[in-house]
C-alpha positions in Angstrom: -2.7 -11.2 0.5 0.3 -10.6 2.6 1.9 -6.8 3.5 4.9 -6.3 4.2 6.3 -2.7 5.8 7.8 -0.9 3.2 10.5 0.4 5.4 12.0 -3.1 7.2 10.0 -5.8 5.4 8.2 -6.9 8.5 5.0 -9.1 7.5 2.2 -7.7 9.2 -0.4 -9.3 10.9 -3.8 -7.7 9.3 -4.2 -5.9 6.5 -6.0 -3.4 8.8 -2.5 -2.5 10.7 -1.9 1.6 11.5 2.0 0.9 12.6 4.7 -1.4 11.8 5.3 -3.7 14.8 8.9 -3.6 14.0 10.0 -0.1 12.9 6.7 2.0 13.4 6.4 2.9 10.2 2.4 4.4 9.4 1.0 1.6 7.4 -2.4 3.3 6.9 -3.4 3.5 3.5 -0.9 0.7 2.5 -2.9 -1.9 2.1 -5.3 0.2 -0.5 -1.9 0.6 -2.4 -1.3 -2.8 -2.5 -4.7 -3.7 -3.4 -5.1 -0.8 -6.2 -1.9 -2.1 -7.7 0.6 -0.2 -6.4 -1.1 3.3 -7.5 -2.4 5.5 -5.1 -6.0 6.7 -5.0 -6.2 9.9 -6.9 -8.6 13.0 -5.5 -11.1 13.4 -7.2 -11.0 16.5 -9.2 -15.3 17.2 -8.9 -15.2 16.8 -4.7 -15.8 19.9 -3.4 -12.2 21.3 -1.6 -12.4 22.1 2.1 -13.4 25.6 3.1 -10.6 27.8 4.3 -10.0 28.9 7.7 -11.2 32.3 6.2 -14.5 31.8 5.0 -14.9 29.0 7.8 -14.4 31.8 10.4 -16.4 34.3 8.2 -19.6 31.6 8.2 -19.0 30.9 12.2 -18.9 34.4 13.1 -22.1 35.4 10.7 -23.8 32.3 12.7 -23.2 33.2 15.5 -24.3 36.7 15.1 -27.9 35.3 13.4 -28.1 33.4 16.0 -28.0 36.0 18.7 -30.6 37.6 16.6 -32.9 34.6 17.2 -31.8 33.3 21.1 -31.5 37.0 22.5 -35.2 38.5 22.0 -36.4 34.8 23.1 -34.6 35.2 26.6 -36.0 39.0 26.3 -39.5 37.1 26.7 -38.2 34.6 29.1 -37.4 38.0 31.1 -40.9 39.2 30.9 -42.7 36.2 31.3 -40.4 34.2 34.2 -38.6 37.5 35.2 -35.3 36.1 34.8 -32.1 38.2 35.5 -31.6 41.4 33.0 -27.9 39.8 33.3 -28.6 36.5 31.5 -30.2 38.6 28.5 -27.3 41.0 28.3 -25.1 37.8 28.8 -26.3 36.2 25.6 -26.5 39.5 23.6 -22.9 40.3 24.5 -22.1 36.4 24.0 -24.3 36.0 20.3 -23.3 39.1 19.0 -20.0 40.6 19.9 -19.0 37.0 19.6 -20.1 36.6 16.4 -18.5 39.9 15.1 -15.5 39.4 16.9 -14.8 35.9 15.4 -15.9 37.6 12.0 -12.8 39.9 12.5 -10.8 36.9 13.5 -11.3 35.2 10.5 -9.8 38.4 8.3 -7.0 37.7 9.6 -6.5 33.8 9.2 -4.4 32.4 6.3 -6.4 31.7 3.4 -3.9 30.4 1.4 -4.9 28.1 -1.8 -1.3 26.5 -2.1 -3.1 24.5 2.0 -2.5 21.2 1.3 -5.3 18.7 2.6 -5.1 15.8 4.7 -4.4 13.3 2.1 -2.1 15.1 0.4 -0.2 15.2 3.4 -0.5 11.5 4.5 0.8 11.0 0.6 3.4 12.9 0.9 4.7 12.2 4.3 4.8 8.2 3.4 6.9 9.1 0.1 9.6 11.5 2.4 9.3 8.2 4.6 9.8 5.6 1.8 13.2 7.0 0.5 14.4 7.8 4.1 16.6 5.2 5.6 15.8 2.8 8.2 16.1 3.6 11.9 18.9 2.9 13.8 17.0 0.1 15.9 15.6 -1.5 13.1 17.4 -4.9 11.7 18.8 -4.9 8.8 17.8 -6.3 5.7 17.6 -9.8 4.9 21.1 -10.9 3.4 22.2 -13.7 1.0 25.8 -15.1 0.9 26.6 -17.9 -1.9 27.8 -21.0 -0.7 30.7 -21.1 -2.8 32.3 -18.3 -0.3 32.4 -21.1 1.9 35.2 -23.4 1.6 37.3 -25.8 4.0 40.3 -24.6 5.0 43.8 -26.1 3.9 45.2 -28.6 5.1 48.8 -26.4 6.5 46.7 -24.4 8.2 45.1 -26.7 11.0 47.0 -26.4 14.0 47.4 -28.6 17.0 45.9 -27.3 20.3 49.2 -28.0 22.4 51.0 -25.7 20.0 48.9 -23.0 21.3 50.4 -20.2 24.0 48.9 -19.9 26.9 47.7 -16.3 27.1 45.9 -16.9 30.3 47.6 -15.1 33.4 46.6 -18.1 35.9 48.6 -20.2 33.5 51.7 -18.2 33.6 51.4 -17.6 37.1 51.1 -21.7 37.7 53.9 -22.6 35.6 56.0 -20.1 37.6 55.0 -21.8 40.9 56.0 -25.4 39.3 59.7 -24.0 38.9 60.0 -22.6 42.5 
């Protein structure tokens, strides 16, 4: 099956395209379009919806803080056993768990806002802002028809003879006025 870009009717080359050769239109998700009939997939209402930056942050700060709780006594008995540096222990404790509490804090104040639209609901809506926008300025335009019947020969008082013709060249005038010297 052939697809064309939706913005300058370019035929394009694979189905598996990302741009339009032509105008640069995003082509991805066109061809499943096509393919689906001309309606788009639809989320599906039982997947699980992305975490928000909130409780992402909140889980990433709490791991990282349980974490220290596990890595920080092991390099305590690193310490006693291979008597590394006091300073690499304190490193990680300082790393692990302020880290973890600080990013914890972090995450309070991110935007958890429900209204976050996700990736596809983007790409969806950013090809139907680009679908009704017009082309760009490079871009040819449109394939055009005219009817044949707007062609006609021209009448026959209207031919003229090329000698009738004034010479509008400036060598021209300039040679007839050396002829008359």
């Amino acid at each position: 099956m052939k697809i064309y870009c939706p913005r300058c009717s370019q035929e394009q080359i694979s189905n598996e395209t990302r741009f339009c050769s032509r105008c640069g239109f995003l082509m991805t998700g066109i061809a499943e379009i096509i393919f689906q009939g001309g309606v788009p997939q639809q989320l599906d209402p039982n997947a699980e919806k992305p975490a928000s930056p909130r409780r992402r942050g909140l889980k990433q700060g709490a791991g990282m803080f349980l974490l220290g709780v596990l890595i920080v006594p092991i390099m305590a008995i690193f310490h006693e056993l291979f008597r590394f540096p006091e300073q690499i222990v304190a490193l990680f404790a300082v790393i692990f768990f302020l880290g973890g509490i600080l990013r914890m804090i972090y995450a309070l104040f991110e935007s958890s806002n429900p209204a976050a639209k996700t990736l596809e609901e983007n790409v969806y809506q950013t090809a139907q802002t680009l679908l009704k926008k017009n082309p760009q300025p490079n871009a040819l335009p449109l394939s055009q028809s005219v009817p044949a019947s707007v062609y006609v020969p021209p009448t026959q008082g209207n031919w003229r003879d090329t000698n009738d013709l004034t010479p509008t060249s400036v060598t021209e005038k300039t040679t007839k006025l050396l002829k008359d010297e």
